[in-house]
C-alpha positions as CSV (number, residue, x, y, z in Angstrom):
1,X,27.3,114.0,-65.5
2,X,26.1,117.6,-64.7
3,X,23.5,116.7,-68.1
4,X,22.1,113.4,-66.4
5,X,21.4,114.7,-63.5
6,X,19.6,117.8,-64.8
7,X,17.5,115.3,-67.0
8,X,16.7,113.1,-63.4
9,X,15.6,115.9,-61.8
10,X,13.4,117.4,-64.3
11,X,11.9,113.7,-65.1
12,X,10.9,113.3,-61.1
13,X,10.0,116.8,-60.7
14,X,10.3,116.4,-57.0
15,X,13.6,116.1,-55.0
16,X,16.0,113.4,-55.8
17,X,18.5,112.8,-52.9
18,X,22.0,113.3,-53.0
19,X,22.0,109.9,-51.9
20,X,20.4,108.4,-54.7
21,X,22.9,110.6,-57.2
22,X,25.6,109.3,-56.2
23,X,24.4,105.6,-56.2
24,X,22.7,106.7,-60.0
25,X,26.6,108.0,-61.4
26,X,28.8,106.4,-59.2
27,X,30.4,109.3,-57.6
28,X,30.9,110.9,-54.0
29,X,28.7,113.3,-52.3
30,X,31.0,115.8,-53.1
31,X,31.1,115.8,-56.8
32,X,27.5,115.7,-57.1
33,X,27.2,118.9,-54.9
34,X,29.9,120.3,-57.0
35,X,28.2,119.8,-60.2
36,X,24.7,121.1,-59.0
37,X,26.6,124.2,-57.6
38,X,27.9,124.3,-61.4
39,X,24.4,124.0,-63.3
40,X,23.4,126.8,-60.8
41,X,26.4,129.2,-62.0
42,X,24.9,128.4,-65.4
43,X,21.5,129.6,-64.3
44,X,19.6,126.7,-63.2
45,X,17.8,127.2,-59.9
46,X,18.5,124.1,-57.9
47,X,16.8,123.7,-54.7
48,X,18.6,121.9,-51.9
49,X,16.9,121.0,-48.6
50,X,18.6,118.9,-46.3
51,X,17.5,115.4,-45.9
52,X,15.6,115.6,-48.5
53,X,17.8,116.3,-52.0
54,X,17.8,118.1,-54.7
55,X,14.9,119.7,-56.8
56,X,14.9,121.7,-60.1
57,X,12.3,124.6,-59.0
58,X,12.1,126.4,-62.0
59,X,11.7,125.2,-66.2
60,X,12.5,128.4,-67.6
61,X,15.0,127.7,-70.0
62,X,19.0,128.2,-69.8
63,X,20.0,127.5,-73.2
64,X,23.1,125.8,-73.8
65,X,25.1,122.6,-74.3
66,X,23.7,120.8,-70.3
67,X,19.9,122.0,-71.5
68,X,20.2,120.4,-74.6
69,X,21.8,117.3,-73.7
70,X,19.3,116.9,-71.1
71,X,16.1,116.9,-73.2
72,X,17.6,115.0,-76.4
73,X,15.7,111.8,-75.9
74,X,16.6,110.2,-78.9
75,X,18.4,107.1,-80.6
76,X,21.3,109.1,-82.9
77,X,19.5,112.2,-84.7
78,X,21.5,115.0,-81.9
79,X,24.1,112.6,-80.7
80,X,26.5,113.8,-79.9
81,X,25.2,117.6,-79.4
82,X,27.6,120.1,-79.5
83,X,26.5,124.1,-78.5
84,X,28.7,127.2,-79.2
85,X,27.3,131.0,-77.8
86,X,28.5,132.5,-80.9
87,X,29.5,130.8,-84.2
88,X,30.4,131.9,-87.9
89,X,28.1,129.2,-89.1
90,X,26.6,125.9,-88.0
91,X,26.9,124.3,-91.5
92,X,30.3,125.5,-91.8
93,X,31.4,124.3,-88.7
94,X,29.2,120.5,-89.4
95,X,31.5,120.2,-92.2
96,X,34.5,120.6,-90.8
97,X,33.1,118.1,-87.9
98,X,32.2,115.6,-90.8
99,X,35.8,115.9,-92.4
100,X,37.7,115.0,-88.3
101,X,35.3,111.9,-88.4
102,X,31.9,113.2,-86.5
103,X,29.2,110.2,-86.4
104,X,26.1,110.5,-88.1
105,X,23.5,111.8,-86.4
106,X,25.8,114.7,-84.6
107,X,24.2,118.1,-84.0
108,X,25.7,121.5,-84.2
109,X,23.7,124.3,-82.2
110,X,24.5,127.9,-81.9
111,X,22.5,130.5,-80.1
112,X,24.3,133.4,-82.8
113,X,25.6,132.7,-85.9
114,X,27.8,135.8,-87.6
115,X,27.9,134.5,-91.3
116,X,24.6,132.2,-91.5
117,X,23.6,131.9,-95.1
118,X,20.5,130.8,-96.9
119,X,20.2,129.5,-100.2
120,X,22.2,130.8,-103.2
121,X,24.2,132.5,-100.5
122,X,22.1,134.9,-99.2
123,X,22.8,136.0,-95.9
124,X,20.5,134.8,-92.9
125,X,19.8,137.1,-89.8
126,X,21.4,135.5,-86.7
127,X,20.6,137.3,-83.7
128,X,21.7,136.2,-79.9
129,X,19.4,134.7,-77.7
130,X,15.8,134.6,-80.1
131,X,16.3,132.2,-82.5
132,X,17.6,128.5,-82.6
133,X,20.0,128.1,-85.2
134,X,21.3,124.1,-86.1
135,X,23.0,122.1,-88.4
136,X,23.0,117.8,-88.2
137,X,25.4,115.2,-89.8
138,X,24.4,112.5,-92.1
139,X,26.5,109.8,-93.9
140,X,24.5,108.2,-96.0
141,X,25.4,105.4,-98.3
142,X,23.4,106.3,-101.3
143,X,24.0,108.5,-104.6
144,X,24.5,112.0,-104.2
145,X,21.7,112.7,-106.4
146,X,19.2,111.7,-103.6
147,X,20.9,114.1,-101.0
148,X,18.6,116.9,-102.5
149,X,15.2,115.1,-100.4
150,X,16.5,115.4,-97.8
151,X,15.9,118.7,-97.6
152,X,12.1,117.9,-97.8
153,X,12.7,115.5,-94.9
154,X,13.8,118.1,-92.8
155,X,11.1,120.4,-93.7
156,X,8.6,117.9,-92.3
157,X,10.9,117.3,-89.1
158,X,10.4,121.4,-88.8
159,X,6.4,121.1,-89.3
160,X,6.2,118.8,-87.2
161,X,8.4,119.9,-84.8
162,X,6.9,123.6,-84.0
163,X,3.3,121.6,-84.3
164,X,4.8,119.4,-80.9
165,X,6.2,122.7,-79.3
166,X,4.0,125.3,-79.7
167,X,0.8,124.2,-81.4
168,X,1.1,125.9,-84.2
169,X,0.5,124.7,-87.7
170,X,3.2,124.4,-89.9
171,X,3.2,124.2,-93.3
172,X,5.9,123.7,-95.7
173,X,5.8,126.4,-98.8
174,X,8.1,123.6,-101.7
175,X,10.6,122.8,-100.9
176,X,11.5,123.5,-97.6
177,X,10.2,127.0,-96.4
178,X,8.2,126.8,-92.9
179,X,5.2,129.2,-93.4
180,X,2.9,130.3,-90.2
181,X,0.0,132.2,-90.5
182,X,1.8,132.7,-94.2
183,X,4.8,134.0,-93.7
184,X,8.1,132.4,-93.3
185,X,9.3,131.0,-89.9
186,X,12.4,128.9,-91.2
187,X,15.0,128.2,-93.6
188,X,17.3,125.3,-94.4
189,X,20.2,125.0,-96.2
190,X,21.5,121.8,-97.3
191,X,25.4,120.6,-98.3
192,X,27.5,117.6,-99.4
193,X,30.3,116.6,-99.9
194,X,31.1,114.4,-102.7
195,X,34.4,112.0,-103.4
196,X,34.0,109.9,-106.8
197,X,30.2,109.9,-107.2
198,X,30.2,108.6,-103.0
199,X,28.7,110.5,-100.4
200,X,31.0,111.6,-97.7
201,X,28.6,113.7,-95.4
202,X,25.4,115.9,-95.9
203,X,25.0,118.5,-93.8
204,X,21.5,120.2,-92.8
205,X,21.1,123.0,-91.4
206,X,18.0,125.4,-90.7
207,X,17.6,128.3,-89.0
208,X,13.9,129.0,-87.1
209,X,12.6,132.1,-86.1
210,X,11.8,131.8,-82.5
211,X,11.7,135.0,-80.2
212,X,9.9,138.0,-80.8
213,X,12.5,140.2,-82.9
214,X,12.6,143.1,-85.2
215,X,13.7,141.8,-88.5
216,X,15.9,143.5,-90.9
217,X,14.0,146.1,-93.8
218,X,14.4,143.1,-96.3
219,X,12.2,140.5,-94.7
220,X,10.4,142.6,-92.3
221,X,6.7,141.7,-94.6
222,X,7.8,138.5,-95.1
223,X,9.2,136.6,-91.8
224,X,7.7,135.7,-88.6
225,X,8.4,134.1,-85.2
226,X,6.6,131.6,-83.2
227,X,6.0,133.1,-79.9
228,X,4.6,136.3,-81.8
229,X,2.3,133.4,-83.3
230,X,1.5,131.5,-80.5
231,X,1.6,134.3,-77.7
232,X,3.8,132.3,-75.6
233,X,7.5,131.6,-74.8
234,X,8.3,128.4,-76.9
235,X,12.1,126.9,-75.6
236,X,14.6,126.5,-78.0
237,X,15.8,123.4,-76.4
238,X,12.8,121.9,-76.7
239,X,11.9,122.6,-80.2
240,X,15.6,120.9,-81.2
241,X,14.8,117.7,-79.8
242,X,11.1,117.8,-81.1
243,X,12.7,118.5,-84.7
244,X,15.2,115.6,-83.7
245,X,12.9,113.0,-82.8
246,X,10.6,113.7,-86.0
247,X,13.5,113.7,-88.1
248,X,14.4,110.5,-86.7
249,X,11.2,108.9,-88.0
250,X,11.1,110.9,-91.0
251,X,14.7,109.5,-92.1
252,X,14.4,105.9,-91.6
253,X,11.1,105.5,-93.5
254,X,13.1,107.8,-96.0
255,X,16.3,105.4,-95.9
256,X,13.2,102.5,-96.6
257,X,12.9,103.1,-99.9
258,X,15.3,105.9,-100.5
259,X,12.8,108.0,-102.4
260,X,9.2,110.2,-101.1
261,X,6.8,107.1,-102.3
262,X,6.7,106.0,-98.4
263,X,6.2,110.0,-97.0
264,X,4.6,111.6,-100.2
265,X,0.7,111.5,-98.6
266,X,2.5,112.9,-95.4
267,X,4.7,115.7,-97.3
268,X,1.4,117.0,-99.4
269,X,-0.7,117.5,-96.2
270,X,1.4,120.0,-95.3
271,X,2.6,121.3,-98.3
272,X,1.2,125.0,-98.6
273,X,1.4,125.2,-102.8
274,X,-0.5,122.0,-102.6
275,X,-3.8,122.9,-105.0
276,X,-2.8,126.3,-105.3
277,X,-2.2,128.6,-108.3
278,X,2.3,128.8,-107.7
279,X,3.9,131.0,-110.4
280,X,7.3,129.0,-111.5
281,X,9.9,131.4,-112.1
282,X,12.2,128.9,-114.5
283,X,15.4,130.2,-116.3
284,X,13.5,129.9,-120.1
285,X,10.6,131.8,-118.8
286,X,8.0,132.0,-115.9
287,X,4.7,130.1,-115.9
288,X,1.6,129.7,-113.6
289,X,-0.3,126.6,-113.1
290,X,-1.7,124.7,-109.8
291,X,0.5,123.0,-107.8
292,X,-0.7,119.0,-107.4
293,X,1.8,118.6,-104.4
294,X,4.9,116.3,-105.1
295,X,6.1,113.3,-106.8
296,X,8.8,110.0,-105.6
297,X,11.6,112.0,-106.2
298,X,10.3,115.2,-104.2
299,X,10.1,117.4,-107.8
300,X,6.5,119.6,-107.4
301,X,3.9,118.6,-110.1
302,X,2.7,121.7,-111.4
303,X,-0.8,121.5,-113.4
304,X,-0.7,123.9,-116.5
305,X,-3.9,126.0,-118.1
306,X,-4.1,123.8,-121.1
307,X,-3.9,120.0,-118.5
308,X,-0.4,119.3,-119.2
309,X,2.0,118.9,-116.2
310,X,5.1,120.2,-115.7
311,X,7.5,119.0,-113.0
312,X,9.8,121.2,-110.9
313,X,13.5,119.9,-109.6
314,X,14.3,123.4,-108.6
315,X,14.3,127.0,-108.7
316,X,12.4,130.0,-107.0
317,X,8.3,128.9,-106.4
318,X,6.3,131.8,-105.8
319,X,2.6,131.2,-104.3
320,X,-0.3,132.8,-104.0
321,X,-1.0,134.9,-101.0
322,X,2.5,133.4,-99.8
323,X,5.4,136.3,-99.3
324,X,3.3,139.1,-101.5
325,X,2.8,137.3,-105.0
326,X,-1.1,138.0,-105.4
């Protein structure tokens, strides 16, 4: 209850009598005044003025499991949302969610992770209260071989996600780096688990660079956070359910045709390689061409010298101007 009424009051932005909460959630006067006296121990400030009600004065964020619920406005991508202060991992604990029978379309947030990893099991920076760290269930009913775009599907979810909350313009460096003012803001990390060529779960998790932070030696020339980008305090909460709602969208269109035919025009406009020289560092031997964006099955064209095109499933892509390749 204490999340619906935080997301009544901030929807009337003006006092809502206790009257009318207890009509709204069928409950006395009592519990509502003990539930506002709760989301004020959290570190909401709740006005209350006699005959008149409630009022949420303030809009500074209180991250946490009653602010996210509160804001998540959509059908099933963040339902249910679970939040944890300090986690090991969100894909790690998404997984073990999927295996006890968590729906599709359940979100795992964290405000620190202690062991969040990045592709081929780098390790991921995971401070406290700067960053918004998340992982979401899918069950899918497709082959597992089509669980790798939708880590592209994200990636647009992201773009357009900090776009909506901060005004920023995202673009995605292939496959799924977020790039601002080029340098990385965000990285994903997709799993599955597979049981005789069927799908079980997916799990996909990113990690976006939010609060103005001093990052470790490694990335310091490399990584960079929104409100340092925008100049301006950009909610966590918020940016979650922006990412939510596009990746709603992005998803079912996806689940269409179950390939990037239907998003491909979308995924190139923000695709950062797109036209670019990219330097392809495959196993049998790098190679440089320009990048002609994507194809159906999210691989990245690449044009070569001599006209020829190459296409990319996966790897390391290194662009130009993009994390120091010149």
């Amino acid at each position: 209850m204490k999340s619906e009424i935080l997301a009544l009051l901030r929807e009337r932005g003006d006092y809502v009598s206790g009257q009318e909460l207890c009509g709204r959630f069928n409950v006395s006067r009592t519990a509502v005044w003990k539930a506002v006296g709760q989301l004020k121990k959290e570190g909401f400030s709740i006005e209350a003025v006699q005959n008149r009600g409630y009022r949420l004065v303030q809009e500074e964020e209180v991250f946490g499991q009653h602010e996210l619920e509160s804001r998540m406005d959509t059908r099933w991508a963040g339902h249910p949302v679970t939040y944890y202060e300090v986690l090991d991992s969100t894909n790690l604990r998404a997984k073990l969610d999927a295996e006890k029978g968590a729906p599709q379309g359940a979100l795992v947030v964290a405000d620190m992770q202690t062991a969040g990893r990045g592709r081929r099991g780098r390790s991921w920076s995971s401070p406290a209260g700067t960053n918004a760290y998340f992982t979401l269930i899918l069950k899918p009913d497709f082959e597992p071989d089509k669980a790798s775009m939708l880590t592209l599907v994200m990636a647009m979810a992201v773009a357009e996600g900090i776009r909506e909350a901060c005004g920023l313009e995202a673009l995605i460096k292939w496959p799924n780096d977020i790039v601002v003012g080029g340098k990385k803001v965000c990285g994903m990390l997709t799993e599955l688990s597979v049981q005789q060529e069927y799908i079980q779960h997916v799990v996909v998790g990113a990690g976006v660079n939010v609060g103005i932070q001093e990052f470790p030696p490694e990335i310091a020339d490399t990584a960079a956070c929104l409100e340092e980008e925008c100049g301006r305090r950009v909610p966590r909460a918020q940016l979650i359910v922006h990412i939510m709602k596009a990746f709603e969208k992005y998803y079912e269109k996806f689940m269409e045709t179950l390939d990037f035919s239907v998003l491909k025009e979308a995924y190139d406009n923000r695709l950062v390689n797109c036209g670019r020289e990219v330097c392809v560092l495959d196993p049998k031997g790098e190679y440089t061409g320009i990048s002609r964006g994507i194809n159906s099955v999210g691989e990245l064209l690449v044009e070569l010298p001599d006209g020829s095109e190459r296409t990319v499933y996966a790897g390391e892509v290194s662009v130009r101007g993009i994390y120091g390749y010149v």
